[in-house]
N, C-alpha and C positions, 0 to 999 in steps of 0.2 A: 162753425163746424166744431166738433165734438173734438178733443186731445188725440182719439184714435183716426180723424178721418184727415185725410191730408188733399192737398191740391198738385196733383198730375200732371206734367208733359211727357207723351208719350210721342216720339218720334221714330217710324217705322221705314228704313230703307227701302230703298230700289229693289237688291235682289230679293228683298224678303216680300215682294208685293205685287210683283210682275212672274212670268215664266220667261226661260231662258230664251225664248223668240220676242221677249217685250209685252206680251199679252198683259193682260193684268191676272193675278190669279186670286179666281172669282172666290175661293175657298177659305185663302188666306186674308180677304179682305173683309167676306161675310164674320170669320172668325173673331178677326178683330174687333169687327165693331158689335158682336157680341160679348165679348169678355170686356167692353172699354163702358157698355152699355149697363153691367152687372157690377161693375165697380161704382158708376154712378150712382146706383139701386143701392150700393152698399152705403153709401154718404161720404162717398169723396168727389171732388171737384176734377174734371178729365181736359184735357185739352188734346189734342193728335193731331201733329206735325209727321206731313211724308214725303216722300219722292216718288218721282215714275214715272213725270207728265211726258219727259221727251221719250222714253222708250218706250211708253204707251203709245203717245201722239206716233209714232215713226212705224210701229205694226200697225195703228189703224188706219195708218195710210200706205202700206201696201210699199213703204221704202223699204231697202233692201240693205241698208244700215242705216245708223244714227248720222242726220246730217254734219257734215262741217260748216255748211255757211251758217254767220249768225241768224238771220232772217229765216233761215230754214228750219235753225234748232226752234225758233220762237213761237213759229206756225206752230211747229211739231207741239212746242209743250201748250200752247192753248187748244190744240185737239186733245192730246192726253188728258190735260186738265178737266176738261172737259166731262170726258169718259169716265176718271174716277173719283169725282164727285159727284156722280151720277148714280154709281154704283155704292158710294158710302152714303148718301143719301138713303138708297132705299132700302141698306141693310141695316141700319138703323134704325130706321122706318120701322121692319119688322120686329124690332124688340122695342116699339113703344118707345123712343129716343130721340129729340129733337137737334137737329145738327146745324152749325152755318158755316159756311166758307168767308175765312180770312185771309186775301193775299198779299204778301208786302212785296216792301221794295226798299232797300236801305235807304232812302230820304225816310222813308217810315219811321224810323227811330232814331236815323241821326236828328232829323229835325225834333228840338222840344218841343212845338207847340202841335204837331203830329202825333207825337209820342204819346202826350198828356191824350187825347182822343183817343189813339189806339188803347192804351189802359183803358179807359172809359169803357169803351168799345166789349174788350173779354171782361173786364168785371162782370157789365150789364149783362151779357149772357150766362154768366157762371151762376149771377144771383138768378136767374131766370131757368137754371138747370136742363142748358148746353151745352154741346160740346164743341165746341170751336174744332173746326177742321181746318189746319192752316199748313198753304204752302207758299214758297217766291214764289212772285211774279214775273215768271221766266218771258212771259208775252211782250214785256216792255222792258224788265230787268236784264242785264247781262251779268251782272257778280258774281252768278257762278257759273253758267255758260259760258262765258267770253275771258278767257284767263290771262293774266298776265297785266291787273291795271289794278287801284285800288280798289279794295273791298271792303262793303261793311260784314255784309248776311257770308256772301262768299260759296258755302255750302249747307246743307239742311241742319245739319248736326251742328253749325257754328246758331243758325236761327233759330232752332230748339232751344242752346241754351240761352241765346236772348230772348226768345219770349219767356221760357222759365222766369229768367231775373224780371223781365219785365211785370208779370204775373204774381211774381213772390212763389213762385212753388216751390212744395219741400221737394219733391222730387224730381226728377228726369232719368226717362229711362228710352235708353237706345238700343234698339232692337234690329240685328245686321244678321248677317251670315257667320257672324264670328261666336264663339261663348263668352269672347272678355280679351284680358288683356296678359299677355304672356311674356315669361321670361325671355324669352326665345322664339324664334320664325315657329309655330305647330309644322307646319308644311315640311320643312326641310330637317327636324328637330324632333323627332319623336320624345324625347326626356323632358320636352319642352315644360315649364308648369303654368297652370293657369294662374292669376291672383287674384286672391277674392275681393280684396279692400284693399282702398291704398288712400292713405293718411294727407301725403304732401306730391306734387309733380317734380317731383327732384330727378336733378340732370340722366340719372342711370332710367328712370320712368321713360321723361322723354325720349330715350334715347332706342326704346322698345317701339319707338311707332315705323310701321313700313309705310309702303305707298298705298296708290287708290288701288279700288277692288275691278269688278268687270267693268265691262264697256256700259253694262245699262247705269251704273252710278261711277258720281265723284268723288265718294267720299273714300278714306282712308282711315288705318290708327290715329295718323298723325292730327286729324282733322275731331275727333272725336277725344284728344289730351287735348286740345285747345276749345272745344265743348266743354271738356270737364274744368278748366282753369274758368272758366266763365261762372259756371254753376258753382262751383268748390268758394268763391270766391264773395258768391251772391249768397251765401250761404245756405245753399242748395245740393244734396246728396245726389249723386247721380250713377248711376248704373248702366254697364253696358253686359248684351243678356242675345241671344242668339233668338232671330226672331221667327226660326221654324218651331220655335215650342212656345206658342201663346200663352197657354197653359199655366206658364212662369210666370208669369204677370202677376197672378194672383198672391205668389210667395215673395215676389222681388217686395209690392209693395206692405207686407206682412214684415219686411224687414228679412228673411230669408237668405243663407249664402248662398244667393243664384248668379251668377257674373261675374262681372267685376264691379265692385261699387266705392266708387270714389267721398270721399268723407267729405261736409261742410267743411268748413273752415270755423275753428273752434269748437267742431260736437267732439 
């Protein structure tokens, strides 16, 4: 690759990919994989890490919330799964774009000689100009379904930034319902300020993370500063960027003050 073209983990939440009944939103999805598809046209290297399969699976099955039993969340996320890789398949399709699904499961990279395949694995697509579509493997995994045991993946944004490291990407970029990362609650805080860049996770950083967001996701701030410790670490830039403006993508990876973007460690 060229000095200007870099290698991409792009990881798109829950609420940012479903509608507030769990549908998937066909819009937001076709979107993406239009501007993920135009970046690759540009000569950079794409990967997309998402969520949705249980609030997908849970509308296409006509449940009336998100299950509680584990066995049920699992059905659920192998129907959703199902559903939108089905859908990013053929929107992708449309812009001349060849995709494949990668699902893990933390034996995936705790184990080293897994590991070493798995790299193999997204290299040989990257050199072959794909875009790996990768989510857990919520169907046989519990780590992030089933809380309260050890974790490796745990939540999407903790396995975004392992594959980043895994991958060597320069970037990651996390695309939520949020703009970034704030001094203050926005919600309850109007004066609140957003931060565009942030150097080190120092204790007053940490200490900005709330809890998890809706019911259709598990993720949180807090879950997304231990994303960023991961990436920051592996010496990978990472950004978090509101994923109702796709559109940003194009400036985030331009180097642009869109988000919040958390520095490598040493740039």
């Amino acid at each position: 690759m060229r000095q200007d073209e870099k290698r991409i983990v792009v990881k798109v939440g829950t609420s940012t990919l479903t509608h507030e009944s769990g549908a998937p939103n066909l819009r937001r999805m076709n979107h993406l994989a239009r501007i993920l598809s135009d970046l690759h046209g540009m000569g950079h290297e794409v990967i997309l890490v998402f969520s949705g399969a249980i609030a997908v699976g849970t509308s296409r099955l006509g449940l009336p919330e998100r299950p509680g039993e584990l066995r049920m969340k699992q059905a659920a996320a192998a129907v959703g799964q199902c559903q939108m890789m089905h859908i990013f398949d053929r929107s992708f399709s449309e812009y001349s774009q060849s995709a494949a699904q990668i699902l893990l499961t933390g034996d995936d990279v705790e184990d080293e000689g897994r590991r070493e395949h798995l790299k193999g694995t997204f290299f040989a697509l990257l050199e072959m100009g794909v875009i790996p579509v990768v989510n857990e493997n919520d169907s046989v995994s519990s780590a992030e379904i089933e809380t309260g045991r050890h974790k490796v993946l745990g939540d999407n944004d903790t396995l975004s930034a392992i594959v980043a490291k895994l991958c060597r990407a320069d970037l990651l970029i996390l695309l939520s319902d949020i703009d970034g990362l704030y001094d203050a609650d926005p919600k309850s805080n109007p004066a609140a300020k957003l931060l565009h860049r942030v150097a080190a996770l120092t204790p007053e950083i940490l200490e900005m993370a709330g809890g998890a967001g809706t019911w259709r996701g598990t993720g949180g701030m807090a879950t997304k500063l231990s994303a960023a410790r991961i990436a920051m670490e592996a010496g990978c830039d990472m950004v978090i960027a509101n994923g109702a403006r796709m559109e940003d993508l194009y400036g985030i990876v331009e180097g642009r003050e869109i988000g919040t973007r958390f520095l490598a460690a040493g740039s």
